[in-house]
N, C-alpha and C positions, 0 to 999 in steps of 0.2 A: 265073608266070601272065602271061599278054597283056596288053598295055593293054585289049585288048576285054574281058577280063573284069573288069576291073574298073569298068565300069558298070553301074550299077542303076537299077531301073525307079521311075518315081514317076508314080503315076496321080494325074491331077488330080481326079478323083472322093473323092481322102481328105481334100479342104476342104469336101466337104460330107456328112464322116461327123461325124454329132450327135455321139461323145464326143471328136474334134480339134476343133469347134468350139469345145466347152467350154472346152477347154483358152487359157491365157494365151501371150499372144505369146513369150513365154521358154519355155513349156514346146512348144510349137511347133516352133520352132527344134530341139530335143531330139529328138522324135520324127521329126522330118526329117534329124535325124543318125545317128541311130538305124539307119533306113533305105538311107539312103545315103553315110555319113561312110564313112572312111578305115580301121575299125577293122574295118570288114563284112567280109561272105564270100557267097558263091554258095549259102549254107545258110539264114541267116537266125537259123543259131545260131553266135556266135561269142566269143572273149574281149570283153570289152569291161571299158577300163582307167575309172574315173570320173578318175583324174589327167588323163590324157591329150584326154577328153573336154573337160574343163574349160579344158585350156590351149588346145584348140582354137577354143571355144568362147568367149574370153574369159570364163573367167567361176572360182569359186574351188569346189575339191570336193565342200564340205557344200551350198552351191548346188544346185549338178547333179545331186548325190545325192536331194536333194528334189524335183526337177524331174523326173528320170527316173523316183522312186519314183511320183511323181500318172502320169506317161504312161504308165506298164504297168500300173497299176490302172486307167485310163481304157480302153487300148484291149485289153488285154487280152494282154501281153504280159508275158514272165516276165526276173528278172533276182535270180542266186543272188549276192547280194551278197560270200559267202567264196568262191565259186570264179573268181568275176567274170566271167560267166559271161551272158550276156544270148542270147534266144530271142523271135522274132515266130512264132507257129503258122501263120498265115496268110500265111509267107513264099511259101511253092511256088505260093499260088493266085495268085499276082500275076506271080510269077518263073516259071510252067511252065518245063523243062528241054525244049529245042527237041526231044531225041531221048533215045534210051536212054544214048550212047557220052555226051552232054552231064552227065547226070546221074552217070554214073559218075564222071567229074573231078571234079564237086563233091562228091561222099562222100568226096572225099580229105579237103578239109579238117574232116574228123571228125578227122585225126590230130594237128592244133592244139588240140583242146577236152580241158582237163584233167576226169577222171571229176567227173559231178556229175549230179543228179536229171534235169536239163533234159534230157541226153544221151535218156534214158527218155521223157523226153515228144517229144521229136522221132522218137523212132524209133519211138512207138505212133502218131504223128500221120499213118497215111499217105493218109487220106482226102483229104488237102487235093492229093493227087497222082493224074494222071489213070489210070484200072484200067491204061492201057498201059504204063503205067512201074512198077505194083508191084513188078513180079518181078526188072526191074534194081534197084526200092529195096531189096529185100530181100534180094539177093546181094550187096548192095553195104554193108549192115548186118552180115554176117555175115564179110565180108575184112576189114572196119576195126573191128567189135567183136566178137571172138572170145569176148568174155565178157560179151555185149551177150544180151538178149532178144528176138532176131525171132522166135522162134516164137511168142511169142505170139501172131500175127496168125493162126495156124492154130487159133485156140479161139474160137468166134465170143460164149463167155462169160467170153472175157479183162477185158474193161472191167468187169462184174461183179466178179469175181474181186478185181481189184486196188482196186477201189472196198474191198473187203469187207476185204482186209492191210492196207490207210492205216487203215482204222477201229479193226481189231485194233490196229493199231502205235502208235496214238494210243490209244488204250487202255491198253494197258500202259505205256505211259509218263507218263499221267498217272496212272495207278496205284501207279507206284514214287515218283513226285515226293508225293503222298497220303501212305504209308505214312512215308515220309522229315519228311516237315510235320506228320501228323498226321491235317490233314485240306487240300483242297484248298483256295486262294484264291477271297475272297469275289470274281465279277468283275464290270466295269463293265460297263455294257451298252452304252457305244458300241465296246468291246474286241470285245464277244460279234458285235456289227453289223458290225463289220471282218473278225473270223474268216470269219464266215459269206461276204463279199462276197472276200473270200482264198480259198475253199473255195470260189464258185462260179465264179472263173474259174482254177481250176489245172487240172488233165489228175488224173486219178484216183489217177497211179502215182506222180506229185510227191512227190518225197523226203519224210520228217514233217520230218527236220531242216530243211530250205528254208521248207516250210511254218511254222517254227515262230520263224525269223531274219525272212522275210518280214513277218509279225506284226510281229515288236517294232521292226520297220524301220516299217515303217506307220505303227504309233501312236505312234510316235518324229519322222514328218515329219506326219503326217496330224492328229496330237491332242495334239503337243507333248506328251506323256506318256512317262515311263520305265516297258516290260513288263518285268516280272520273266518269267525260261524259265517259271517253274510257271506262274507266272497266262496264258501264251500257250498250253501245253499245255491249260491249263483249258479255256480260251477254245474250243482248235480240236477239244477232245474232246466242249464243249457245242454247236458248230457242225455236228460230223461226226453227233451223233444228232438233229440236228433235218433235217439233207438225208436222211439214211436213213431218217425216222420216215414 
């Protein structure tokens, strides 16, 4: 790659988005590396190491880990802790790709991203990209993920659909964890408050497993609390019938 591409855009308009303000000067810092550190890509979905973060950043793993964990529950960005694996949805609106042939070089680095749910939610996310560049995103999903899902984008009741399999999927898995227990964990209600605020910013197709490490990462930096898997499956399967209800 060029030294040109390896710069990224930073609008001054994100110091006066209401949840970076929120946010603490350390966690700041984060989201501005986030963005534009050394681990990025031309995608906005890319590896990201928290070691590496950390040593960049002066600062120690479990730190950063907590810091990154409040900046993507703040702005609404995703980060698969096992695949290590970090996602801004809102990368393309900021990044436009100047032409179709620009675009095409950055679907390359889809062939860095080890398989993970994110991969899915990037590749349903194509609104954030202008109607003239669909048809290169979606030839360009289809050379680098052979066993990817772009057709979806041909079912205009895909978002439905996938909405309806997370629910199922979470279903039966808090159903098998149930029968295995007995009966399901009694849960806290600021757990059930986090599921739900987990569930209303993830993309519909979001892995359950992501979905359900996310949780116990949460309320692990957010509520100083140890989840158990059942009680976050509890959690995301009493969240998933209260947004469907």
């Amino acid at each position: 790659m060029s030294d040109l591409g390896r710069y990224r855009k930073l609008y001054t308009r994100i110091w006066r988005h209401p949840g970076f303000v929120g946010l603490t000067d350390a966690e700041k810092v984060v989201a501005i590396y986030v963005l534009t550190g050394p681990q990025s890509n031309r995608l906005g979905l890319y590896v990201f190491s928290i070691a590496t973060a950390a040593e960049d950043l002066g600062s120690v793993p479990e730190t950063l880990k907590k810091r990154l964990t409040t900046v993507c529950q703040t702005l609404g960005w995703l980060f698969d802790a096992r695949a290590r694996v970090v996602y801004v949805p809102s990368f393309f609106k900021w990044n436009v790709p100047e032409n179709p042939n620009v675009l095409r070089g950055s679907l390359k680095d889809l062939s860095e991203i080890p398989p993970c749910g994110l991969i899915d939610a990037f590749a349903g996310n194509i609104e954030t990209l202008p109607e003239t560049l669909h048809q290169t995103f979606l030839e360009g999903l289809r050379q680098r993920l052979p066993q990817g899902s772009p057709n979806q984008y041909q079912d205009p009741d895909q978002d439905q659909k996938q909405g309806q399999k997370q629910k199922h999927a979470l279903r039966a898995v808090a159903e098998r964890g149930g029968k295995k227990s007995g009966n399901l964990p009694d849960l806290d209600s600021r757990v059930i408050r986090k599921a739900r605020d987990l569930r209303n910013g993830t993309p519909r197709d979001a892995d359950v497993e992501y979905l359900i490490d996310g949780l116990q990462e949460i309320c692990r930096a957010e509520l100083a609390i140890e989840v158990t898997r059942s009680q976050a499956i509890a959690a995301l399967a009493h969240s998933q019938q209260e947004h469907t209800a």
